[in-house]
N, C-alpha and C positions, 0 to 999 in steps of 0.2 A: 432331155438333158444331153449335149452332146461331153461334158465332163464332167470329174471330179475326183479334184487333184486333193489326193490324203496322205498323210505322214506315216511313216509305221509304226512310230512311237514318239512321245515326248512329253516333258510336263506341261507347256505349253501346245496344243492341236491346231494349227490351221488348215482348214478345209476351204478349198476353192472352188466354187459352182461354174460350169459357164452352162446358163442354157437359151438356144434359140427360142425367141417368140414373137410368132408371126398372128396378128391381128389382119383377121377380111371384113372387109364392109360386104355386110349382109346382102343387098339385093345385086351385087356385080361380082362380089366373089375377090375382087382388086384387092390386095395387100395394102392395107394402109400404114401398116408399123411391120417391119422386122428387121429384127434388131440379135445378137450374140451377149448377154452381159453377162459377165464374170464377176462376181463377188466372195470375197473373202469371209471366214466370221473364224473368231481363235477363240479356242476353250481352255481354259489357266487349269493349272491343278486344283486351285480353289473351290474351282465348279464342280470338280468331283475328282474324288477319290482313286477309281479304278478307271485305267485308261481307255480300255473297251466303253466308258460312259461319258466321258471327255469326246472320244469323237464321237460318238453319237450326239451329244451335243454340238459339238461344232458343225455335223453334215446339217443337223435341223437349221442351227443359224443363220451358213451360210445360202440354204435355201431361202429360210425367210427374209435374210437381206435382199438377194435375187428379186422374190415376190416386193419388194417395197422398192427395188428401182424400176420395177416396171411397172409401177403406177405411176412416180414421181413423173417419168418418159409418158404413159400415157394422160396424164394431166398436161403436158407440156403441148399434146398431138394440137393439131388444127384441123378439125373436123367439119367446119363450115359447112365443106362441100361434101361431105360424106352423106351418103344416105342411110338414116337408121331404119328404115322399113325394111 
């Protein structure tokens, strides 16, 4: 994770993730994806009560957004020529 930008309070939390992730093809070592994404995820007062549990919420979110754009990007890759052995 090289961030994570958090509020000190609010009823509303957005938390913003940025983390690098570098994918190697296995037999060369070669970088075939890396990429910085930054994703946001905001926790309403709705979702909870006590703000200490709002951003805790919102840090899981915006990690899980994180984790779902880097499948969407690795679905996207072109792998042809990579070697999976």
């Amino acid at each position: 994770m090289e961030k994570l930008e958090q509020p000190l309070m609010g009823f509303s939390m957005t938390v913003t993730a940025t983390v690098r992730y570098v994918l190697h093809e296995r037999a060369t070592g070669k970088a075939v994806y890396e990429q910085s994404l930054s994703t946001p995820y905001t926790a309403g007062a709705t979702d909870a009560f006590l703000g200490a549990e709002r951003l805790k919420l919102a840090n899981e979110g915006a990690i899980r957004n994180s984790i779902g754009k880097l499948m969407e990007e690795v679905q996207r890759l072109d792998v042809t020529a990579v070697s999976l052995r």
